[in-house]
C-alpha positions as CSV (number, residue, x, y, z in Angstrom):
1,X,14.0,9.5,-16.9
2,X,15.6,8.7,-13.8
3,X,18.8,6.0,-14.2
4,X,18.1,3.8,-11.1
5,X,21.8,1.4,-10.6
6,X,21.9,-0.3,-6.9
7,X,25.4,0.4,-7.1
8,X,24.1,3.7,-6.0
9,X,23.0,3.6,-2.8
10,X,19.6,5.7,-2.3
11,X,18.0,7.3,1.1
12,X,13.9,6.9,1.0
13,X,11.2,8.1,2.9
14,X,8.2,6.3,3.2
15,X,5.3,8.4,3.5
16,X,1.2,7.1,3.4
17,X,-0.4,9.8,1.0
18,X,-3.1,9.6,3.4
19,X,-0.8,10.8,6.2
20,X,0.5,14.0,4.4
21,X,-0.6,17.5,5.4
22,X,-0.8,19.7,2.0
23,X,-0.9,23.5,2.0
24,X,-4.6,23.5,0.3
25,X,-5.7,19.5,1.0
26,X,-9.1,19.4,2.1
27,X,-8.5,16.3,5.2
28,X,-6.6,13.9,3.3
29,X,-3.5,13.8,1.6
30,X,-3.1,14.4,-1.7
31,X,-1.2,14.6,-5.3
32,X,-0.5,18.3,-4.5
33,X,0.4,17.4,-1.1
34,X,2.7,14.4,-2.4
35,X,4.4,17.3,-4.9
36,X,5.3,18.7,-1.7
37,X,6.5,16.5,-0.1
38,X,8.9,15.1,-2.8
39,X,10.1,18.7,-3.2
40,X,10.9,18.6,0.8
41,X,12.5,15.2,0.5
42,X,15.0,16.3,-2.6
43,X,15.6,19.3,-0.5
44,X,17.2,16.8,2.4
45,X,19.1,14.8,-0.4
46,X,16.5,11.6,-0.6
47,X,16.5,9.6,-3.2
48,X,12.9,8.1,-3.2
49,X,9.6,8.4,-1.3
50,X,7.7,5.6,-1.2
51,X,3.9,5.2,-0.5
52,X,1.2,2.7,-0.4
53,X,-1.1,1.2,-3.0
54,X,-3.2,4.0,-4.9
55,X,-5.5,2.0,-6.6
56,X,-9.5,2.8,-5.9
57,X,-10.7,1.2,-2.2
58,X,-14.3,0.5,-1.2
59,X,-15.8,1.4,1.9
60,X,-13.0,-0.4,3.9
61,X,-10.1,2.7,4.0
62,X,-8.2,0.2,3.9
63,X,-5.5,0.8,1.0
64,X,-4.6,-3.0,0.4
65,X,-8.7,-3.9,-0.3
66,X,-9.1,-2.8,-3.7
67,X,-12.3,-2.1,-5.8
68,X,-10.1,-2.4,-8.9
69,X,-6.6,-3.4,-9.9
70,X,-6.6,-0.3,-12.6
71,X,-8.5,2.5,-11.3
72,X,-6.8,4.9,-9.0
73,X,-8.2,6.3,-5.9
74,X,-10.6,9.3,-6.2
75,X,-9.7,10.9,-2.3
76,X,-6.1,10.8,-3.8
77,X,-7.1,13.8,-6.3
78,X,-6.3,17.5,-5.3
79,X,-9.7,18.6,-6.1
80,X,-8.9,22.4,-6.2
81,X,-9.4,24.9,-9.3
82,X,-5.7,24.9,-9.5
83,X,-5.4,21.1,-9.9
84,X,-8.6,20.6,-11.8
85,X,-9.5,23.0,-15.0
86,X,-12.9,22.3,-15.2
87,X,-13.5,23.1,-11.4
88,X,-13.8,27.3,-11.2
89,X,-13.7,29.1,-8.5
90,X,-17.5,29.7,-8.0
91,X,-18.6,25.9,-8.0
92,X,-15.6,25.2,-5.6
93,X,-16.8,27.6,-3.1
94,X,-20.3,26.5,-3.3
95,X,-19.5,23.1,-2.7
96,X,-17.2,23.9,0.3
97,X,-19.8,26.4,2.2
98,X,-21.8,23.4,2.7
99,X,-19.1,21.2,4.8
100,X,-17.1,22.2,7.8
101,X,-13.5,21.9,5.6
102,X,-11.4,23.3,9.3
103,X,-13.1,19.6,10.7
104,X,-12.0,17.9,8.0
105,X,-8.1,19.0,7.9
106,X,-8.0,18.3,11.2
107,X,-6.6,15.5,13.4
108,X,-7.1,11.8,11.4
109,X,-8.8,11.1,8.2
110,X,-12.5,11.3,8.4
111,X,-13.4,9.3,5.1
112,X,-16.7,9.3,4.8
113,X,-16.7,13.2,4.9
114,X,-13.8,13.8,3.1
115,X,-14.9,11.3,0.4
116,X,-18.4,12.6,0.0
117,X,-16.7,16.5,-0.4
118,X,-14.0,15.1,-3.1
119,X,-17.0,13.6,-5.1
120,X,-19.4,16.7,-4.8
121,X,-16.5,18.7,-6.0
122,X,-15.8,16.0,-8.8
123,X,-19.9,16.3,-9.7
124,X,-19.1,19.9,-10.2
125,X,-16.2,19.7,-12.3
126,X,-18.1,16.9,-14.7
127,X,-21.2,19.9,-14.8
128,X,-19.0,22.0,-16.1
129,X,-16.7,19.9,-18.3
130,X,-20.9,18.4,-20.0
131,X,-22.0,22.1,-19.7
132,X,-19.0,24.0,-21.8
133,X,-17.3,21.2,-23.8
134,X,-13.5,22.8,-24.3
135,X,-12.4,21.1,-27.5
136,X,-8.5,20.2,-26.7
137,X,-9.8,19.1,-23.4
138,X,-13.0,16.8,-24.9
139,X,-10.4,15.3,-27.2
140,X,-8.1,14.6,-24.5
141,X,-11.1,12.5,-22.7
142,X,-11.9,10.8,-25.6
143,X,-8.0,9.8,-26.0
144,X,-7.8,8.4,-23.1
145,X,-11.1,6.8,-23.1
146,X,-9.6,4.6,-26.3
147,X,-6.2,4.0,-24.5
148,X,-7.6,2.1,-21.7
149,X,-11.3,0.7,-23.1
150,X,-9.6,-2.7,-21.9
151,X,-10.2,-1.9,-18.5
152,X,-12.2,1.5,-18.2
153,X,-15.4,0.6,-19.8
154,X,-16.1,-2.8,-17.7
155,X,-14.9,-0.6,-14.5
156,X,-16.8,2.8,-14.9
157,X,-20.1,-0.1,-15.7
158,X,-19.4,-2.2,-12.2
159,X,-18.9,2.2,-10.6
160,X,-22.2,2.8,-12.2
161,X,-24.1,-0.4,-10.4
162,X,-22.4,0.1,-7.1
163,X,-24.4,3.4,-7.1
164,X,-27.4,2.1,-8.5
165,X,-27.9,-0.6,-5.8
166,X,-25.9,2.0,-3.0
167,X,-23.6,-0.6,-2.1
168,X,-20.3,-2.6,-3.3
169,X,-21.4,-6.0,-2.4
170,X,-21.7,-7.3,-5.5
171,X,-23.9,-10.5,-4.3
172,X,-26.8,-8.0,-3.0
173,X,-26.9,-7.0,-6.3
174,X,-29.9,-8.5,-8.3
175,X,-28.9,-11.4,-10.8
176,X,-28.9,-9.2,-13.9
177,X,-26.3,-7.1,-12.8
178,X,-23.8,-9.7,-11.2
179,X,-21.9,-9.9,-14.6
180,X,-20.9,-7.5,-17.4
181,X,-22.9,-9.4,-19.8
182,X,-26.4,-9.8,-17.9
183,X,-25.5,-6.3,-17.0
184,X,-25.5,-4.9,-20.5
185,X,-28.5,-6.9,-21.4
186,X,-30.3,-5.4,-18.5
187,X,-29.3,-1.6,-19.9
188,X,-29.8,-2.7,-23.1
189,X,-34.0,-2.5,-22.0
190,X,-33.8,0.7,-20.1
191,X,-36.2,3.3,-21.5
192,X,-34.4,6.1,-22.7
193,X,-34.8,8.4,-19.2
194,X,-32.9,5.6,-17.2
195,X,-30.5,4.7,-19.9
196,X,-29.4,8.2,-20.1
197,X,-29.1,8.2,-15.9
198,X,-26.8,4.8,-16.8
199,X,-24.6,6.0,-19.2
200,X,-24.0,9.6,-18.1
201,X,-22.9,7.6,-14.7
202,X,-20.3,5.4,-16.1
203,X,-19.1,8.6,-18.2
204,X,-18.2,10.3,-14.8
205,X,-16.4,7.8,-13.1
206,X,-14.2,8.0,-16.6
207,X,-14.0,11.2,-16.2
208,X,-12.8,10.8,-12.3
209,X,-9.9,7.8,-13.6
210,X,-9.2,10.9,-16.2
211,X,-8.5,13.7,-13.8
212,X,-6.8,11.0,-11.4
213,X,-4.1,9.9,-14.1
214,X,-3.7,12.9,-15.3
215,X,-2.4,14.4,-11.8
216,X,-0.4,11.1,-11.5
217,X,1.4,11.2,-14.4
218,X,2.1,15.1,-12.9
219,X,3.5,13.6,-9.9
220,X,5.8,11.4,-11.6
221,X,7.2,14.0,-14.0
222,X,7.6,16.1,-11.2
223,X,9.1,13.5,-9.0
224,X,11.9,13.3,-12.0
225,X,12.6,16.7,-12.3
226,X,13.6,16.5,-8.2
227,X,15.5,13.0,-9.1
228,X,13.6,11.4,-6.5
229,X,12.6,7.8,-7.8
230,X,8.2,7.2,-6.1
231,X,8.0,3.8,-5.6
232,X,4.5,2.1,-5.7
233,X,3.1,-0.8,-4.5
234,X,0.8,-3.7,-5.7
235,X,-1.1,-5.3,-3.4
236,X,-1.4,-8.8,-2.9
237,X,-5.3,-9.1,-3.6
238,X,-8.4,-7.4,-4.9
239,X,-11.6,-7.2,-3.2
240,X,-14.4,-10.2,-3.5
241,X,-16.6,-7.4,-4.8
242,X,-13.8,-5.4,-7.1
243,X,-14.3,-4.6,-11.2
244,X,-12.1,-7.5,-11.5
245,X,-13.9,-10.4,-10.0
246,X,-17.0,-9.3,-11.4
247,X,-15.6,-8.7,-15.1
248,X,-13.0,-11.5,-14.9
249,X,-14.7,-14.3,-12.2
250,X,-12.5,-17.5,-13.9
251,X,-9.4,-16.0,-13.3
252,X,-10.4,-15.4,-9.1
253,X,-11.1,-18.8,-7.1
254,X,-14.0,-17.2,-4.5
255,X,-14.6,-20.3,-2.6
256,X,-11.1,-19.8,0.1
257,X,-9.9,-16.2,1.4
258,X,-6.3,-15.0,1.5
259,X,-4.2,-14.0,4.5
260,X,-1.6,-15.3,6.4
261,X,-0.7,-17.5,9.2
262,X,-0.5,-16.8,12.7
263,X,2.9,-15.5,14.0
264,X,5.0,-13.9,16.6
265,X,4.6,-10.5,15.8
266,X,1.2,-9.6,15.1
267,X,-0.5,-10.4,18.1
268,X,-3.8,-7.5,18.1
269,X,-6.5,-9.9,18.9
270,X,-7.4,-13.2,19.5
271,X,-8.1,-14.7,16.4
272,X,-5.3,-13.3,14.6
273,X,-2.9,-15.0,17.3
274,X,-5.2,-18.4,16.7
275,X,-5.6,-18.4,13.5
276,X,-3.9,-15.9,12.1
277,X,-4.9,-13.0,9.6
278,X,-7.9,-13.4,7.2
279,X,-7.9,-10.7,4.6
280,X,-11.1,-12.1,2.5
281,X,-9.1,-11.2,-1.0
282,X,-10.2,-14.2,-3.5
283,X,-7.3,-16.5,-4.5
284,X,-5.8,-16.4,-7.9
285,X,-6.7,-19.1,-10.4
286,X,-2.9,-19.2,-11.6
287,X,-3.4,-22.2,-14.1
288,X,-6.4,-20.3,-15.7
289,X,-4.5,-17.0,-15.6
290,X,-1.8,-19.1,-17.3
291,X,-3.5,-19.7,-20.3
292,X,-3.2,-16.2,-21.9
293,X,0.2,-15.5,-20.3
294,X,-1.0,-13.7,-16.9
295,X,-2.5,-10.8,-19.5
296,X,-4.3,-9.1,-15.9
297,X,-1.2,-9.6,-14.5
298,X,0.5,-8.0,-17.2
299,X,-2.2,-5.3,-17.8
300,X,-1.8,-4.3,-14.0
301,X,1.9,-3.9,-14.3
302,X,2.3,-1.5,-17.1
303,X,-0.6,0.7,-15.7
304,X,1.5,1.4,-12.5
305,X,5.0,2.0,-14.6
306,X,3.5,4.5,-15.4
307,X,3.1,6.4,-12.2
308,X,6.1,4.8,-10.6
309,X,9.7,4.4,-11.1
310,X,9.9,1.1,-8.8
311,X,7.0,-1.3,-6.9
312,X,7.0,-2.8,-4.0
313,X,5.5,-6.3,-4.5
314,X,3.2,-6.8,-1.5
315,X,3.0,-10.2,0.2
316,X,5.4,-11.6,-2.1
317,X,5.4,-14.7,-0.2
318,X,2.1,-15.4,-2.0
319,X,3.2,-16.1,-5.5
320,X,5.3,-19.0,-3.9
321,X,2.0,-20.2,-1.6
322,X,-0.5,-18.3,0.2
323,X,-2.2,-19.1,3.9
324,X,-5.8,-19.2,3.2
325,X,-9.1,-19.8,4.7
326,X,-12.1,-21.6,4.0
327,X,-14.2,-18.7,5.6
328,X,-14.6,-15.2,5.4
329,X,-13.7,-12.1,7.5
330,X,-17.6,-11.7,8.5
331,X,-17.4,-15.1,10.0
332,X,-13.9,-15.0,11.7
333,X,-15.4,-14.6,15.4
334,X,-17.2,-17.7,15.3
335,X,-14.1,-19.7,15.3
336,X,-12.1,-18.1,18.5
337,X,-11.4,-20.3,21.0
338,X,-12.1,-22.8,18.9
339,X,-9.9,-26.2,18.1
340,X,-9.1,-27.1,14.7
341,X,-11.6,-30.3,15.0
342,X,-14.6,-28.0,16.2
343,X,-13.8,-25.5,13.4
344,X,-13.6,-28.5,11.2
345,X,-17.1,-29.5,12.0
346,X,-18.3,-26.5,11.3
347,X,-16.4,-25.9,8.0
348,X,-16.9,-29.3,7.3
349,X,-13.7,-30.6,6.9
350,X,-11.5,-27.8,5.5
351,X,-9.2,-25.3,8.0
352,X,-6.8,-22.5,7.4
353,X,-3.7,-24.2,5.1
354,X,-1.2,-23.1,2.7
355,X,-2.1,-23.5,-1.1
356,X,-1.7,-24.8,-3.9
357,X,0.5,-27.2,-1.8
358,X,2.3,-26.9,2.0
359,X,6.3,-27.6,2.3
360,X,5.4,-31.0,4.5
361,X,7.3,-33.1,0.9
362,X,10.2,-32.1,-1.3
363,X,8.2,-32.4,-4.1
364,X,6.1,-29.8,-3.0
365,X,8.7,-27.5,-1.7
366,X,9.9,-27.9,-5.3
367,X,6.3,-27.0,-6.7
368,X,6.1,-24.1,-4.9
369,X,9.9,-22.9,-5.1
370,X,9.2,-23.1,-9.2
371,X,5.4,-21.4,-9.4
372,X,7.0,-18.4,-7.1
373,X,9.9,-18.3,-9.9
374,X,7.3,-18.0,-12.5
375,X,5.1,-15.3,-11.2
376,X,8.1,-12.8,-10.5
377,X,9.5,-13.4,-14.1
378,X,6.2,-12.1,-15.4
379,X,6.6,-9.1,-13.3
380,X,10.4,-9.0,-14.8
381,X,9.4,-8.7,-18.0
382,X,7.0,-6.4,-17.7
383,X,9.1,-3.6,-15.2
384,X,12.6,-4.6,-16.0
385,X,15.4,-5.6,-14.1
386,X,16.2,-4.1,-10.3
387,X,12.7,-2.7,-10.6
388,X,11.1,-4.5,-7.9
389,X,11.2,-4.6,-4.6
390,X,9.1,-8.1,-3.1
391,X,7.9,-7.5,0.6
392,X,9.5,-11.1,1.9
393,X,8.5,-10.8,5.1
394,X,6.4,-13.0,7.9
395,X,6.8,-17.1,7.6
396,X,9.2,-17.2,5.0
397,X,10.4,-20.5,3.6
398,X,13.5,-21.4,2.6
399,X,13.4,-21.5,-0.5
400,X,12.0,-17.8,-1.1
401,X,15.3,-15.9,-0.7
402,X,17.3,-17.8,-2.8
403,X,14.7,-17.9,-5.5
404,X,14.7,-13.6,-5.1
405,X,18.5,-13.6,-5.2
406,X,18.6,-15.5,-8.3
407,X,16.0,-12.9,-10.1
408,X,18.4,-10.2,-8.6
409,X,14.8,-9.1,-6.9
410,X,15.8,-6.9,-3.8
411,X,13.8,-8.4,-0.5
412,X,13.2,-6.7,3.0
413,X,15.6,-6.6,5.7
414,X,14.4,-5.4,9.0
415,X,17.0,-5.2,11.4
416,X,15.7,-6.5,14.9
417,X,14.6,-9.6,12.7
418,X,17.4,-10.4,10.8
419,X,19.5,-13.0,12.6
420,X,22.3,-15.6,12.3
421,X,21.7,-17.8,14.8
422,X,22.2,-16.0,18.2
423,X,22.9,-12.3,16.6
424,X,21.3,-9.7,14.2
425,X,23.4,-9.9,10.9
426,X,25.5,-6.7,10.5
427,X,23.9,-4.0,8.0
428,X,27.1,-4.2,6.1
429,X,26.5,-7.7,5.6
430,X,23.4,-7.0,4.0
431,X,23.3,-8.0,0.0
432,X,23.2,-5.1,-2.0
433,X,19.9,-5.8,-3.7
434,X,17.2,-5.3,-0.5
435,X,15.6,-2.7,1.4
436,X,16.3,-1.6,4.6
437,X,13.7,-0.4,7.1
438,X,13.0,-1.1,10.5
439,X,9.4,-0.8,10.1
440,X,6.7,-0.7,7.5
441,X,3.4,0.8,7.6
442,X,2.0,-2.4,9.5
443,X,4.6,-2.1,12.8
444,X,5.0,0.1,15.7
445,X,7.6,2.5,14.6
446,X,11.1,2.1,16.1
447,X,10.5,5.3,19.1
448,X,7.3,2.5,20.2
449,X,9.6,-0.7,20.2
450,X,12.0,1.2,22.1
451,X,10.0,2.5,24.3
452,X,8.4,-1.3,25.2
453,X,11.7,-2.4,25.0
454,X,12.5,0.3,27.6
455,X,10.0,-0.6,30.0
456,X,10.5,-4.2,30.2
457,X,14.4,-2.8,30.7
458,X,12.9,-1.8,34.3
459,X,11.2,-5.3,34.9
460,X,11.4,-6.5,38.2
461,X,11.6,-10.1,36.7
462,X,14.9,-10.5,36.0
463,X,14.6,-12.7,32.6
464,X,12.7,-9.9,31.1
465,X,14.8,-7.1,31.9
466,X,17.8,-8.8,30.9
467,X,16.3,-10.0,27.4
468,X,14.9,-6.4,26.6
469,X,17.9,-5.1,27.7
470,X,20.0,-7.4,25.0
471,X,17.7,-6.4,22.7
472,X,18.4,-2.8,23.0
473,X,22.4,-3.6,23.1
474,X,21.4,-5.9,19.8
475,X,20.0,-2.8,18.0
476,X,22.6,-0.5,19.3
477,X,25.5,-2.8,18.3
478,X,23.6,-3.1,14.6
479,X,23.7,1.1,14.7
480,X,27.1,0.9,15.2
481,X,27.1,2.1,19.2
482,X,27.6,-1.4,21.1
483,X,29.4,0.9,24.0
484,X,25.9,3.3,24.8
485,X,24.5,2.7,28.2
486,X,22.1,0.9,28.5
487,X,19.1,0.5,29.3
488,X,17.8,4.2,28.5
489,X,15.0,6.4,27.5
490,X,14.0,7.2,23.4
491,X,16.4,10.0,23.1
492,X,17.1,12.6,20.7
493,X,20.7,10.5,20.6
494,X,18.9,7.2,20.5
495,X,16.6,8.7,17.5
496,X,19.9,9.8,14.9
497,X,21.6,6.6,16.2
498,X,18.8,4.7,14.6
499,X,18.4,7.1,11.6
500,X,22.4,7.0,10.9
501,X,22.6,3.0,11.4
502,X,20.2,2.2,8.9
503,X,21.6,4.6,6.2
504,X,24.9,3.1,7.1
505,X,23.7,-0.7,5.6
506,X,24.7,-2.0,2.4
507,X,21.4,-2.2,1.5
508,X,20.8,-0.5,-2.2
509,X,17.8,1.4,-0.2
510,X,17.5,2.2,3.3
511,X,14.0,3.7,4.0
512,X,13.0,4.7,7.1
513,X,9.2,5.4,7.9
514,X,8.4,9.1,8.1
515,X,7.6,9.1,11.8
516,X,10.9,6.8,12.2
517,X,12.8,9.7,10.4
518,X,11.4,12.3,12.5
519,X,11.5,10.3,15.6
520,X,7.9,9.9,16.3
521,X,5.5,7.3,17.8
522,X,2.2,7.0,15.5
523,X,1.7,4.0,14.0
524,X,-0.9,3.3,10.7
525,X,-1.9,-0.1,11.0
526,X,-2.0,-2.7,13.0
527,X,-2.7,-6.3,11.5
528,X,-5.9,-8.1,12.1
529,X,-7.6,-5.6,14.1
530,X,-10.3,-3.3,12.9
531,X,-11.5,0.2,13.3
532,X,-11.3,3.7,12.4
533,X,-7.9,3.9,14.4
534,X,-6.1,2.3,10.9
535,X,-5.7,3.8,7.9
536,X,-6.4,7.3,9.6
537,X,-3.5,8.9,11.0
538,X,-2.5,11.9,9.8
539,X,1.1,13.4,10.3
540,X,0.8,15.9,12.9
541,X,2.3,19.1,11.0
542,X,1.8,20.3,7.2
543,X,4.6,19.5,4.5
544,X,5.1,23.2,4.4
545,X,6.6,23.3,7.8
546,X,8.1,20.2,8.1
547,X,11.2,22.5,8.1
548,X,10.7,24.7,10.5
549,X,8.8,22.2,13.3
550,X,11.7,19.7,12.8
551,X,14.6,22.7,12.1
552,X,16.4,21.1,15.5
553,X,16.9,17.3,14.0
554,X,16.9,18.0,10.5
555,X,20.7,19.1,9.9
556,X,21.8,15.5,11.4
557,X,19.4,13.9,9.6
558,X,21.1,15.2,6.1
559,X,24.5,15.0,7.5
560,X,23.3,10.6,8.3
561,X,22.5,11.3,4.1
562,X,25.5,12.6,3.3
563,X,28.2,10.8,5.4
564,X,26.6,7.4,4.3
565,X,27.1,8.2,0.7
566,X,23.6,8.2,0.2
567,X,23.3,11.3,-1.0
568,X,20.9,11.6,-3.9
569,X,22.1,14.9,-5.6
């Protein structure tokens, strides 16, 4: 058991699982490949790796658009005969011979291929596992089958039908499998041949969620041994067409879609600078989920304890009030270019608006200050204190940050945003409870913001040379180098200035991106745009040689550790 105190300041890496390169992955990252890496980070003194949400996604890659709240992600699982007993040698290879593997390992995640290999070699592992039954192994199923029948059952049932109608969207479904109950009563008249299809089905997705925990709860116990602390994350909303909406329906509110409100930095298309982003997640019914204490909540919460020593709380912003839309994704182009009165016409009446109430009253402000108070003390209880980390980041109101302070609940701190007034706030005036990072999965890593910054820096307008040029004195001055000259190119100098600066906050954990660590440009998201660029890239080298490819900045990189007392061991 790791003993996690703020007064000691930690070094983290944060590193998609996606992105990682593993010494036997077959063109996705990993649990092997995340061993790996937590072995490398140790090896550097790090303190904690953090990744993104593991939890099972549909056909959207996207890691934030979950099918369920409690399953975990079957690309995630290292589907090798080392990793998975009942998967020998022979049915590995056969499965393999039929897909180009080299393809697949190569540049970004392909996951429609990779996901269709992972489930062949899944198939073969459940043959084998049905075929010769090992005893300590059958029990071991049927264990953990019993330990989580309060979610498992109703999920491996909604896995089942999304394979027996080929598709996710619950509302092509016909009406007698749109809920658990009509569902049952439709299986319930199966003849025998279909029944057995049925039930053999929802017995290997458990078997999948088996295999998946079981290498997770490996990762975590190795992650201890290494004393580095993983920290999770819990996304903000579920899919309209997740386990949970369809088992659980009174506890969503379907009718308006999550996301946020248009801002300064996320400008990737036209309707997200418009309107903002719509991310199609259902709302939460709070006041129903109220009524047995936020048990999903809860539920949720002690699931992912289990795999991680900390959790980022995504969009934590939401549990105070959430931007929303009365529209979905699908319908998003229809309202470019559009003013709020002809979008009202066609919505009639309703437009994108903060709920349950906006800020426009003190009473409100109030409302919303108290329900955000609420929420995190439920997640309190349930990870204990300093265990949190909320994601406070985007239109923040006033009252979110005190509200977090009070619940000693570290927030974000990104330097290039943090101001007072006319100046970014000195990283040794940050509190001790937040996390320091100058970009998260969703932002051009620092080498890119330099680099733009750079080229306005030779602007023959004069106003937007000399404001990028501030800006790069700004960030410079944070880093503790307010006498560099400026402007200049990324540099090798330039990248351990920023590495050094951030590890030199008073921030309990300073966390740089991996390509921010190694100094490198790639970026994995960008908000409110779509395609197979997000969610795909891959970092360019495998774990394994992370030390040799990078032998030339690594020694600075562990003296930043060291000299900033961040040092883990």
């Amino acid at each position: 058991m790791l003993a996690l105190n703020p007064e000691k300041k930690l070094a983290g890496i944060l590193a998609p699982v996606f992105a990682l390169r593993g010494s036997e992955d077959l063109g996705i990252g990993d649990t092997e490949a995340l061993k790996e890496f937590v072995t490398w980070a140790a090896s550097h003194g790090f303190g904690a790796v953090q990744i993104l949400p593991v939890n099972e996604t549909g056909n959207d890659s996207s890691p934030y658009n979950l099918l369920s709240a409690f399953a975990l992600e079957p690309s995630t699982i290292a589907a090798t005969p080392r990793a998975i007993p009942e998967l020998d040698e022979v049915s590995f290879n056969k499965v393999l011979s039929d897909h180009n593997v080299r393809s697949l390992q190569e540049g970004r995640v392909q996951y429609g291929p990779v996901k269709a290999l992972k489930n062949e070699l899944l198939q073969a592992a459940f043959a084998n596992f049905q075929a010769k039954p090992d005893k300590k192994r059958a029990k071991a199923f049927l264990d953990f089958q019993k330990e989580n029948a309060d979610w498992l059952a109703d999920y491996s049932f909604h896995r089942a039908l999304v394979r027996w109608n080929n598709t996710e969207i619950v509302t092509d479904w016909p009406p007698e499998h749109r809920s658990p109950m009509a569902a049952q009563a439709w299986a319930d008249k199966l003849d025998s041949a279909a029944r057995k299809k049925l039930d053999l089905s929802r017995k290997y997705y458990a078997f999948i969620q088996w295999i998946a925990y079981d290498q997770w709860l490996a990762v975590r116990q190795h992650a201890e041994a290494a004393g580095v602390a993983l920290i999770g994350d819990v996304p903000v909303g579920v899919s309209l067409f997740s386990a949970d909406v369809w088992r659980e329906p009174a506890i969503f509110d379907p009718v308006r879609s999550s996301g946020a409100p248009p801002e300064k930095v996320f400008k990737s298309d036209p309707f997200t600078e418009q309107w903002g982003q719509n991310w199609g997640f259902p709302l939460y019914a709070w006041e129903r989920m109220s009524q047995d204490n936020f048990s999903w909540w809860r539920r949720r919460l002690r699931l992912l304890k289990e795999f991680f020593h900390l959790l980022r709380v995504d969009h934590a912003l939401g549990f105070f009030r959430i931007y929303s839309f009365p529209w979905r994704p699908e319908e998003n182009a229809k309202f470019i270019d559009l003013t709020p009165e002809q979008a009202a016409a066609i919505t009639q009446g309703p437009l994108p608006c903060f709920v349950d109430r906006d800020d426009s009253t003190e009473e409100n402000r109030e409302f919303n200050r108290l329900h955000g108070e609420m929420i995190l003390k439920v997640f309190i209880e349930e990870m204990g204190e300093h265990l949190l980390i909320a994601e406070d980041l985007g239109e923040v109101a006033p009252y979110v940050r005190p509200t977090l302070a009070k619940l000693e609940v570290p927030g974000f701190k990104i330097p290039q945003w943090e101001r007072d007034w006319d100046r970014l706030i000195k990283g040794s005036e940050y509190p001790r409870l937040s996390l320091a990072t100058f970009a998260t999965h969703d932002h051009p890593p620092i080498k890119k913001h330099w680099t733009a910054l750079y080229t306005d820096a030779l602007s023959e307008d004069a106003k937007t040379r000399d404001t990028a040029i501030h800006a790069m004195w700004e960030l410079m001055d944070f880093c503790g180098h307010p006498d560099l000259k400026l402007p200049q190119p990324y540099t090798e100098e330039i990248h351990q200035i920023f590495v050094k600066g951030l590890f030199a906050s008073n921030s309990w954990l300073a966390v740089h991106m991996i390509t921010d660590l190694l100094g490198t440009d790639e970026q994995y998201n960008v908000p409110g745009s779509a395609g197979d660029m997000n969610w795909t890239q891959r970092m360019n080298d495998p774990v394994a040689r992370l030390n040799e490819v990078w032998a030339g900045v690594l020694p600075a990189i562990e003296s930043a550790v060291t000299e900033t007392e961040r040092r883990a061991i």
